[in-house]
ZALOFI-546339 format. One record per residue: z negated, x, y negated of N, C-alpha, C, O in turn. Coordinates in pm, whole numbers, plus 50000, padded with zeros to 5 digits. Layout:
<kolros>
    n.pz    n.px    n.py   ca.pz   ca.px   ca.py    c.pz    c.px    c.py    o.pz    o.px    o.py
       Z       X       Y       Z       X       Y       Z       X       Y       Z       X       Y
...
</kolros>
This chain:
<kolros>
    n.pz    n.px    n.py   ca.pz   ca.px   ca.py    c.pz    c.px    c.py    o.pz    o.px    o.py
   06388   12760   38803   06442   12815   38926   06326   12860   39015   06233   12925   38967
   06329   12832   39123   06214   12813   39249   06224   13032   39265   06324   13103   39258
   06162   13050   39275   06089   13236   39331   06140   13229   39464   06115   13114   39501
   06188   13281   39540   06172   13322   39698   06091   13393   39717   06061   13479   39634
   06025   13380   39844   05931   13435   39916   05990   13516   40026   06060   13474   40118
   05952   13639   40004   06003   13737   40121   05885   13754   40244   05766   13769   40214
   05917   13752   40343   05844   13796   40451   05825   13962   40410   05924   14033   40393
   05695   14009   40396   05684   14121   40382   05603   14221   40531   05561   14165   40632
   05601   14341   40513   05494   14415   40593   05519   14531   40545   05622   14596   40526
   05339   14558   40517   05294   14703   40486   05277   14806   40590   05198   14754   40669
   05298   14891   40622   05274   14996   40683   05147   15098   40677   05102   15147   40574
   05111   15115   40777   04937   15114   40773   04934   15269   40880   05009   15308   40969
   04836   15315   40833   04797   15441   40940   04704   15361   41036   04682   15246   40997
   04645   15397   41153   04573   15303   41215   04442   15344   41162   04416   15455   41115
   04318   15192   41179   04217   15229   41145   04220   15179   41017   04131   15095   41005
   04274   15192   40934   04341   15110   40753   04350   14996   40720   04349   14954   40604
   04361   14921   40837   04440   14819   40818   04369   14674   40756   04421   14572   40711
   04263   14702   40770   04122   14622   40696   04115   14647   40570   04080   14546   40508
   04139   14772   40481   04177   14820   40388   04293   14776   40347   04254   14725   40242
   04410   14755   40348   04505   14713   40330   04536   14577   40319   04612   14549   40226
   04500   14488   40387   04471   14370   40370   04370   14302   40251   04387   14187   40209
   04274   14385   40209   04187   14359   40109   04264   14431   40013   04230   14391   39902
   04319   14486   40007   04395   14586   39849   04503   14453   39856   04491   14368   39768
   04613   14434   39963   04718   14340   39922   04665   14211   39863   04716   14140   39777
   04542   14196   39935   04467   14078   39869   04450   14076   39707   04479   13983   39632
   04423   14138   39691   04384   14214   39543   04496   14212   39465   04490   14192   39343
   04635   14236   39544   04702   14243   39459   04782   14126   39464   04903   14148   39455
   04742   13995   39478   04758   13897   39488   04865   13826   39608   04939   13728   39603
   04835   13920   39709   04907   13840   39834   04835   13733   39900   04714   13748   39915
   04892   13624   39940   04795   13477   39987   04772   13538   40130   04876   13590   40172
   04690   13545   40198   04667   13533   40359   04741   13659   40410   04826   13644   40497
   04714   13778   40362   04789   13907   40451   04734   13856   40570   04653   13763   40559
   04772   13914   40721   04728   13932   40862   04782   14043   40889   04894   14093   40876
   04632   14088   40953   04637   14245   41014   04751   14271   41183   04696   14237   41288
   04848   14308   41188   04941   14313   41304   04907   14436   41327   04831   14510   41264
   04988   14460   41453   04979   14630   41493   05064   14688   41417   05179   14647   41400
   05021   14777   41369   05116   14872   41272   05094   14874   41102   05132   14956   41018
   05011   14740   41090   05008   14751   40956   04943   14571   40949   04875   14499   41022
   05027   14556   40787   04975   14403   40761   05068   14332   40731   05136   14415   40672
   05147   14203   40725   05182   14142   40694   05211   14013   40615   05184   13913   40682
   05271   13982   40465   05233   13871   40412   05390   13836   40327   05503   13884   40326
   05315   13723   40262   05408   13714   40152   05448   13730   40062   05343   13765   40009
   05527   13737   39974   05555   13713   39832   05684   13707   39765   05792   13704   39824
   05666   13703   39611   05793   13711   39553   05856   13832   39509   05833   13931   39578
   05906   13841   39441   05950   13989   39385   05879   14081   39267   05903   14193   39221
   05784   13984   39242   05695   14051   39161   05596   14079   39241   05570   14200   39231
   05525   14023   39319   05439   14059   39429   05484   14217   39505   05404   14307   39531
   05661   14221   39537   05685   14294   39645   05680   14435   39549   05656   14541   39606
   05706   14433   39379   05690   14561   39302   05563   14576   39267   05551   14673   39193
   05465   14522   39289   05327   14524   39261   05297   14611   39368   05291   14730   39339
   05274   14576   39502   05266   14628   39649   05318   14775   39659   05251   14867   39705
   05462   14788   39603   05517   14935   39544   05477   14982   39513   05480   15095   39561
   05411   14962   39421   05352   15026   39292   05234   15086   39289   05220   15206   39264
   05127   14994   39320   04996   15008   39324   04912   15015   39482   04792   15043   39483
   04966   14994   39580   04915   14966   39691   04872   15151   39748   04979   15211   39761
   04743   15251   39784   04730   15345   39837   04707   15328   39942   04666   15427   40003
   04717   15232   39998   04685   15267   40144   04838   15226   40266   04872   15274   40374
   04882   15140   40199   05031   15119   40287   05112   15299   40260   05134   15374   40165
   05130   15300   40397   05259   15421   40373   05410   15387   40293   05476   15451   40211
   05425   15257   40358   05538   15186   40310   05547   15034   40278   05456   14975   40337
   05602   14974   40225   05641   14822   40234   05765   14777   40252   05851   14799   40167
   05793   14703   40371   05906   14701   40412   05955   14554   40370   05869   14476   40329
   06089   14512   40377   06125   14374   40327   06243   14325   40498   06336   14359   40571
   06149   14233   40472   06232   14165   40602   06328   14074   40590   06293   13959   40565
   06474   14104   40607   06551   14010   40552   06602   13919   40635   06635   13818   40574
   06628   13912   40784   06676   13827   40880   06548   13837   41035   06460   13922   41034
   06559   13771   41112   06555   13729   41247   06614   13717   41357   06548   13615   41379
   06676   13726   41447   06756   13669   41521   06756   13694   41645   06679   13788   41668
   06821   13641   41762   06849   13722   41903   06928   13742   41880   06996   13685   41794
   06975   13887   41988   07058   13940   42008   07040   14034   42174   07000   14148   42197
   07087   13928   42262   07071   13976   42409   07183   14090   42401   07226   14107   42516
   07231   14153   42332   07357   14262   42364   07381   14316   42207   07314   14295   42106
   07502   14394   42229   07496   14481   42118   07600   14410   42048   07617   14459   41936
   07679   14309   42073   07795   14211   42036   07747   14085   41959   07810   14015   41880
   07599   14073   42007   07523   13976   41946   07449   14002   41820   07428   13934   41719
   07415   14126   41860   07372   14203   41683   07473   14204   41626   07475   14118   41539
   07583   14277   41635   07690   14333   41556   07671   14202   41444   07650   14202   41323
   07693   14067   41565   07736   13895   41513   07624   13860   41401   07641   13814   41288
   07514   13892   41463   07413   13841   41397   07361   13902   41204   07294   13857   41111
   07461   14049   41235   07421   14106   41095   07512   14099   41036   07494   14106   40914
   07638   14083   41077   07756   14025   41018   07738   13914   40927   07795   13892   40820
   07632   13835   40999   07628   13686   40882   07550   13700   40799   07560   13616   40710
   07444   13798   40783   07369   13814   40710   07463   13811   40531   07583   13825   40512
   07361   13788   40436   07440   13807   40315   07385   13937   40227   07303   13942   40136
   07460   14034   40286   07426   14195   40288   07427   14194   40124   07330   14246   40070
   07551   14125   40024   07577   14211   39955   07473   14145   39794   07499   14152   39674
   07325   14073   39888   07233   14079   39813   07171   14184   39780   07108   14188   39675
   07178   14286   39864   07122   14408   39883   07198   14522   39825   07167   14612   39747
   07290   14494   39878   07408   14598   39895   07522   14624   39808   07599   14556   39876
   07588   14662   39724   07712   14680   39650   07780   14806   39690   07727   14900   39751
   07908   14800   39649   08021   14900   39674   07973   15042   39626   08055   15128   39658
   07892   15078   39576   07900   15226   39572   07759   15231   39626   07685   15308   39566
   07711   15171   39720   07589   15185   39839   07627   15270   39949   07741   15267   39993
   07544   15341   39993   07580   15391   40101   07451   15374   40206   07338   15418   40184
   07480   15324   40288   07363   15294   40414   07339   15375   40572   07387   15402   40682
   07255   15384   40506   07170   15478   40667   07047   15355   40765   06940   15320   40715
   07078   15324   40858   07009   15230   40950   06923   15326   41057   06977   15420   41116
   06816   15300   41070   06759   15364   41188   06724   15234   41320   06673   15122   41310
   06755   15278   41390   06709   15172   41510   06586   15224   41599   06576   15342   41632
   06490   15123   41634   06453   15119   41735   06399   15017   41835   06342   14915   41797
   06421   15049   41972   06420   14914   42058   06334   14964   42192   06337   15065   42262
   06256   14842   42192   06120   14836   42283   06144   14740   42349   06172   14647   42272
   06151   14694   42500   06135   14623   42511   06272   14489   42507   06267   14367   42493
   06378   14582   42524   06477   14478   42442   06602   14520   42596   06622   14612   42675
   06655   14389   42565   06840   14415   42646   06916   14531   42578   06988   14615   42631
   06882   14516   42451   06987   14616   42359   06851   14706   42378   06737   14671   42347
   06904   14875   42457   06822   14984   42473   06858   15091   42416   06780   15185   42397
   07002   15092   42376   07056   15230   42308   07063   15228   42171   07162   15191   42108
   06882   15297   42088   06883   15242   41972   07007   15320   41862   07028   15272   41750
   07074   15432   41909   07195   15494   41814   07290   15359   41835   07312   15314   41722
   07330   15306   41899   07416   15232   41935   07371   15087   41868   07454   15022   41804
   07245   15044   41885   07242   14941   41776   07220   14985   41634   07264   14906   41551
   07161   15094   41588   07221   15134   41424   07345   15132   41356   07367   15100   41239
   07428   15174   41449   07571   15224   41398   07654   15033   41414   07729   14989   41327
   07619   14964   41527   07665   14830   41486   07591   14770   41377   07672   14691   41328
   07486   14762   41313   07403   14689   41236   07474   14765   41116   07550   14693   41052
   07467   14857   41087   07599   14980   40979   07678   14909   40928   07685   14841   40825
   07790   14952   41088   07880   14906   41020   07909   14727   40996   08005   14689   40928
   07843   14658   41042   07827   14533   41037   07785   14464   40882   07832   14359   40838
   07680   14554   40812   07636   14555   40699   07731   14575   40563   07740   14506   40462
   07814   14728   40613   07896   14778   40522   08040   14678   40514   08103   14659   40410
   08062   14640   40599   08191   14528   40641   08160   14427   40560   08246   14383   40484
   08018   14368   40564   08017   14236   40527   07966   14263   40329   07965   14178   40240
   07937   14391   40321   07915   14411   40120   07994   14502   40127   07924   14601   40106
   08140   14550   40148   08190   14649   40081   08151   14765   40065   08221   14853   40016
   08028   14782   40107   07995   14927   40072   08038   15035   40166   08078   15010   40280
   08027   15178   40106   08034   15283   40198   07967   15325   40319   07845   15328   40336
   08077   15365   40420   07936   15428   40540   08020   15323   40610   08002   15359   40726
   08098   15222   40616   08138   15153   40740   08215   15223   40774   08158   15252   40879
   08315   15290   40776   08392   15351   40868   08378   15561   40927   08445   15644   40990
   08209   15549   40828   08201   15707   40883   08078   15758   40970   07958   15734   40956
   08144   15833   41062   08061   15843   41164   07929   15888   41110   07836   15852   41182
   07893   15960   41000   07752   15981   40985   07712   15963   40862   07720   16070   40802
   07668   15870   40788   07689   15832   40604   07522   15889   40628   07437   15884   40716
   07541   15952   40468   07450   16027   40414   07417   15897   40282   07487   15821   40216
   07279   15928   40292   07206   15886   40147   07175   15763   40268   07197   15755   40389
   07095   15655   40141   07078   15511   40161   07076   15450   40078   07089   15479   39959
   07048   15292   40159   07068   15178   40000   06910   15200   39928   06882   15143   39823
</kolros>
């Protein structure tokens, strides 16, 4: 059975990020690249608990699961709807989304969290789609 490769990115203080790229290196990521904010690369799922695990200089490692446009907030809702949440996600999950938007048609980032939410929770069953403020996360 073939590994998937996740689009990853580390989270970097500024100034680090040369550091971080040589540690992910290390920890066997192919070709990190230094972006604003941090670094970015690939791997599998052993890669992405390695990075967890051992990485001191990322604040965080984030997992990128989709792409898409979304000129409006009807187009996100659509776009995370298709996503296949309940890789992530199961029924006794509860999800907290933070938004933010730079630069975008969609400007009201409470307003795209709470669609990406409940869009998420709709499409895995989990908790938090129908309440105005769900506590915890996945």
């Amino acid at each position: 059975m073939k590994e998937t490769l996740h689009q990853l990115f580390a989270v970097a203080s500024p100034g680090v990020e040369s550091m971080l790229r040589a540690e992910l290196a290390g920890l066997g990521a192919g070709s990190p690249v230094i972006v604003e904010g941090g670094v970015t690369f690939q791997g599998d799922d052993e890669l992405l608990m390695r990075a967890n695990l051992w990485s001191r200089t990322a604040s965080r490692i984030l997992l990128r699961i989709a792409e898409f446009p979304a000129a409006n907030l009807r187009a996100l809702a659509s776009g995370a709807g298709r996503l296949d949440w309940k890789e992530y996600l199961g029924p006794q999950h509860r999800l907290l989304v933070k938004a933010t938007c730079h630069s975008s048609r969609v400007y009201h980032s409470g307003a795209a969290a709470e669609r990406v939410r409940i869009a998420a929770c709709e499409a895995a069953g989990c908790g938090g789609a129908d309440d105005k403020k769900p506590s915890g996360d996945a």
